[in-house]
C-alpha positions in Angstrom: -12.5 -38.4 -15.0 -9.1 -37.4 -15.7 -6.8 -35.5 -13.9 -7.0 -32.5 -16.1 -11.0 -32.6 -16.0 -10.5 -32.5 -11.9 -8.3 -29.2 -12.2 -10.8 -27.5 -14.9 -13.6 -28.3 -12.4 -11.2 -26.6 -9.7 -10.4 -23.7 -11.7 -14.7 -23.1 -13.0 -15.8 -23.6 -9.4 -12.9 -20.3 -9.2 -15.0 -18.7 -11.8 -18.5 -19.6 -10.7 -17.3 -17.7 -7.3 -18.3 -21.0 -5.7 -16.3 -22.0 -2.3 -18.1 -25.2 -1.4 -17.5 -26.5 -4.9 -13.6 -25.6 -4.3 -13.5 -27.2 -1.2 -15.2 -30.4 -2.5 -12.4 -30.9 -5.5 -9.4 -31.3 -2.6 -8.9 -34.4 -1.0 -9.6 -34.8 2.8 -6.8 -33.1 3.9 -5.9 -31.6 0.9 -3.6 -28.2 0.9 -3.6 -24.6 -0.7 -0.3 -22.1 -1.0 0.7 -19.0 -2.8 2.2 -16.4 -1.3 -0.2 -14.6 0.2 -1.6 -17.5 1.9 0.9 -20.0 3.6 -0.5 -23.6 3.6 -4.3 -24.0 4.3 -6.6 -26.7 3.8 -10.4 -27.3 4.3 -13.0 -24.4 5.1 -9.9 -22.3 5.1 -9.3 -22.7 1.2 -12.7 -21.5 0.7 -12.6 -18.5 3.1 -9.6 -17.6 1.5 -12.0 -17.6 -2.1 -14.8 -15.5 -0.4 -11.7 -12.5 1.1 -10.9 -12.0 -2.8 -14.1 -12.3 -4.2 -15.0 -9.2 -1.8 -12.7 -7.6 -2.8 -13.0 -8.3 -6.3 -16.4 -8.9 -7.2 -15.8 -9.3 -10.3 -12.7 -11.5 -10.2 -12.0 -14.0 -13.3 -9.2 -16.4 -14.3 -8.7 -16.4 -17.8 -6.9 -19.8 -18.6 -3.6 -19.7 -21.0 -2.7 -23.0 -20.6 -4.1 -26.2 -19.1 -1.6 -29.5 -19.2 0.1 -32.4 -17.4 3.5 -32.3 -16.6 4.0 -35.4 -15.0 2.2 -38.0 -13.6 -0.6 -36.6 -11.2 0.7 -33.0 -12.2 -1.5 -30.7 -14.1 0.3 -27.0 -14.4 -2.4 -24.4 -15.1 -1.0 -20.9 -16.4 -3.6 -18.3 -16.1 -4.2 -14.1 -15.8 -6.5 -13.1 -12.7 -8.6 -10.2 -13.3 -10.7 -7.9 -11.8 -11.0 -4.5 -10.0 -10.8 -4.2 -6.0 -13.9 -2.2 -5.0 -13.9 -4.0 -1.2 -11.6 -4.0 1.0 -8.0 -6.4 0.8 -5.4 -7.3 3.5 -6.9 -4.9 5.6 -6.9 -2.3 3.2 -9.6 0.1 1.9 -10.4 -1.0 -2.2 -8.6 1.3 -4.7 -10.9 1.3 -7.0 -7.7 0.0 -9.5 -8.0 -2.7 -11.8 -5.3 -5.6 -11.7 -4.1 -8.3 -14.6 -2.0 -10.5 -13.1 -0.2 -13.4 -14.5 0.2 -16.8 -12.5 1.0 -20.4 -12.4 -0.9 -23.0 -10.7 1.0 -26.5 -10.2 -1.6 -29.0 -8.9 -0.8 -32.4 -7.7 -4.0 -34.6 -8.1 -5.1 -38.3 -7.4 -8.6 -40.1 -8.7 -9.9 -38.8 -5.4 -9.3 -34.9 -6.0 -6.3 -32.7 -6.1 -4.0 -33.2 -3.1 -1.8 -29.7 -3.2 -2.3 -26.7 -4.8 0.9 -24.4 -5.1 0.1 -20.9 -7.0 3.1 -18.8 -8.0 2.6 -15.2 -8.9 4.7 -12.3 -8.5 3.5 -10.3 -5.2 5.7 -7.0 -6.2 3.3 -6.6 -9.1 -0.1 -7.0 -7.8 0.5 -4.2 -5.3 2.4 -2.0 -8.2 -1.0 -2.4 -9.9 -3.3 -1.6 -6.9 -1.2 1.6 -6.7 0.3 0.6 -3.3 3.9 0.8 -2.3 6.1 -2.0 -2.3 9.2 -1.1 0.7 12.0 -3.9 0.5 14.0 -3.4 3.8 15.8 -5.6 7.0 14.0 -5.3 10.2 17.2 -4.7 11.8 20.6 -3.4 10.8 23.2 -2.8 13.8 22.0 -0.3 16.0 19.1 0.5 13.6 15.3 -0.5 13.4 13.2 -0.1 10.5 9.6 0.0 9.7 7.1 2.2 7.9 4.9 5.5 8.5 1.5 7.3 7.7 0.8 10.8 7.9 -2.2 12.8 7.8 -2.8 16.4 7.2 -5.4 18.8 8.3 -4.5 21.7 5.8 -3.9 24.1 8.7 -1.0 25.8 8.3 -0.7 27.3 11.8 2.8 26.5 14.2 2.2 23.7 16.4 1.5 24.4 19.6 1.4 20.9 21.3 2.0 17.7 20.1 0.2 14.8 21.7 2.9 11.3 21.6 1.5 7.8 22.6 3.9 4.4 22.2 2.4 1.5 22.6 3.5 -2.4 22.6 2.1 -4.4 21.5 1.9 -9.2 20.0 1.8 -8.9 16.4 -1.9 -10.8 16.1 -2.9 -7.0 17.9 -1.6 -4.9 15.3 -4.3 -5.0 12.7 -6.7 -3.9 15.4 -4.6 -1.1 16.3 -4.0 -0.1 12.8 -7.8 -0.1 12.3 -8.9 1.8 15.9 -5.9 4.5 14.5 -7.1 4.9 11.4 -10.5 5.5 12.7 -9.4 8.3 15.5 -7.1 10.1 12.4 -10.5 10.4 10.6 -12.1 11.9 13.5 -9.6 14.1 14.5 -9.4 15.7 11.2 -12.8 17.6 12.5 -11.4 18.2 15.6 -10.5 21.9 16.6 -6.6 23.0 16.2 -5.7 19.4 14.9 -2.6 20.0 12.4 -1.6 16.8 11.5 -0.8 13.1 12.6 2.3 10.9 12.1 2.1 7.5 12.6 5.1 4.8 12.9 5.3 0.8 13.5 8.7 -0.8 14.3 8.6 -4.1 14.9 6.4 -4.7 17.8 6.2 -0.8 18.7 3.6 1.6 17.4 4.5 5.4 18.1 1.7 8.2 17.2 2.5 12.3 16.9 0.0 14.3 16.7 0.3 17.9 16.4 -2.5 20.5 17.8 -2.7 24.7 18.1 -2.9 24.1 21.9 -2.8 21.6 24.5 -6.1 21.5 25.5 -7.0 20.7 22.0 -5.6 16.9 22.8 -8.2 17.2 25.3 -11.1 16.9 22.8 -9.8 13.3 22.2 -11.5 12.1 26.3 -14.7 13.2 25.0 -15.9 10.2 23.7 -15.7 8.5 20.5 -12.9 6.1 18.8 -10.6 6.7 20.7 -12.3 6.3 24.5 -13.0 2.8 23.0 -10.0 2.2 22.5 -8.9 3.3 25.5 -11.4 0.6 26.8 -9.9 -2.0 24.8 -6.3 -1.1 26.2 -7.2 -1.1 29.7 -8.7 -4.7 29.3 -6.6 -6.4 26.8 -4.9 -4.5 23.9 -1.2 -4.1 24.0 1.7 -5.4 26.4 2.8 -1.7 27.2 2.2 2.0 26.7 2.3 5.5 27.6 0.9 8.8 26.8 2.6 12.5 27.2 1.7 16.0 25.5 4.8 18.1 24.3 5.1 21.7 23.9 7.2 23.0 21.4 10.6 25.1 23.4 11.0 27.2 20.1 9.9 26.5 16.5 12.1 28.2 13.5 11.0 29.9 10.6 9.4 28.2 7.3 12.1 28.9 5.0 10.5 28.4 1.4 13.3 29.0 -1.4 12.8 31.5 -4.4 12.1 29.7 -7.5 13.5 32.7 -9.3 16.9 33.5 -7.4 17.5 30.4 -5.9 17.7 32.4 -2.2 15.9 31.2 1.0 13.6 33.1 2.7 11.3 33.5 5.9 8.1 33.0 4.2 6.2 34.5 7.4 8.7 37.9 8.1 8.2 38.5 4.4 4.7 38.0 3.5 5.6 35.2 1.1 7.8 37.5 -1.2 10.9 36.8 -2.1 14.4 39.6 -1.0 14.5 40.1 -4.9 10.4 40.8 -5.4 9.4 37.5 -6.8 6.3 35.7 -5.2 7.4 32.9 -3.1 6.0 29.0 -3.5 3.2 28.5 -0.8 4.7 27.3 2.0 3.6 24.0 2.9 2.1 23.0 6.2 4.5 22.4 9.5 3.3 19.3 10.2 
């Protein structure tokens, strides 16, 4: 069997959505990398196979090129595609279908292949699954940067308390975090008075705002659910540090919305959402 026979077996057993028959055409201690992956080997090559699989079912490699380019060195060029209907990194599926081009440069023995390097352009994939792609330093002088969700109830109503919690927190905790938030945002969308919900990771901090008609509103949130298991897992082992707090506003200003007509900015409230010069006013959006 030649080397190229050994990477086509590598690249069908990809196709017939086979692990064990991945695993088997490594070498004992044989390594996979590609940027979304680092360097694993063994039972974690073929876990790695089963993540994508769920979350493209129907994922393919359509083969462009097969070849040697060297001795042991067969350079595969292929196009991955499929459409992400489970979930990835984390992520709920998008229901988007991705064609992505990619290199695979395997260095293989008689025994099996011995590395496995794929090279495929990150940026893209997630420009096709219709996520953002934010390039930015961690740290710049004084500042810290990160990123931020926010969701919306629809009510347009002033905010009448906002409900903050920080929390610190190793970076092997954050996915959990992520998840238990994202679960307590769905439910607090049902929840009375709940205006909306911000939320922020920098670095190892995770801040929360949540924004309510009234205090006791924030209340709602000790009555069981998401969030008083989370609360569990905090006390016993989630996060370094944290701290909650309920704010109410000192003053909130006007909405000013501005006339598409006359270009002038007005109190949507004080005048019933028409403009000085007569002319309707855009709908003001939501305060938080």
């Amino acid at each position: 069997m030649t080397i190229t026979d050994i990477a086509k077996q590598y690249l069908d057993a990809w196709n017939a959505r086979d692990a064990d028959a991945i695993i088997k055409t490594f070498t004992s201690g044989g390594t996979y990398n590609d940027p979304s992956t680092g360097e694993i080997k063994g039972d974690e090559i073929g876990e790695n196979a089963k993540r994508l699989w769920i979350a493209f079912p129907d994922l393919v490699f359509e083969i462009v090129s097969l070849s040697e380019a060297g001795p042991g060195r067969v350079v595969a060029e292929w196009i991955m595609k499929g459409t992400n209907t489970g979930s990835f990194q984390g992520l709920p599926a998008t229901g988007r279908a991705i064609s992505l081009a990619g290199v695979d440069v395997m260095d293989i023995t008689n025994d099996g292949i011995k590395a496995v390097k794929g090279f495929f352009d990150t940026k893209t994939m997630a420009e096709q699954l219709g996520l953002q792609v934010l390039v930015q330093p961690y740290n710049l002088g004084p500042f810290s940067f990160g990123f931020s969700v926010a969701v919306q109830s629809g009510r347009k109503t002033k905010p009448g308390a906002f409900g903050i919690t920080t929390i610190w927190n190793a970076d092997a905790q954050t996915e959990e975090i992520r998840t238990f938030t994202r679960e307590i945002a769905k439910e607090m969308l049902d929840m009375e008075g709940f205006i909306g919900l911000t939320t922020m990771r920098i670095g190892g901090r995770g801040i929360t705002i949540s924004a309510w008609e009234k205090p006791e509103h924030i209340m709602q949130l000790k009555k069981g659910g998401t969030h008083s298991e989370a609360m569990k897992k905090f006390w016993s082992e989630l996060s370094d540090s944290a701290f909650t707090s309920v704010w109410i506003p000192h003053h909130i200003n006007p909405m000013w919305v501005r006339c598409v007509s006359c270009g002038k900015m007005n109190s949507y409230d004080k005048n019933s959402g028409v403009c000085i010069c007569g002319s309707p006013l855009p709908e003001a959006p939501p305060y938080y």
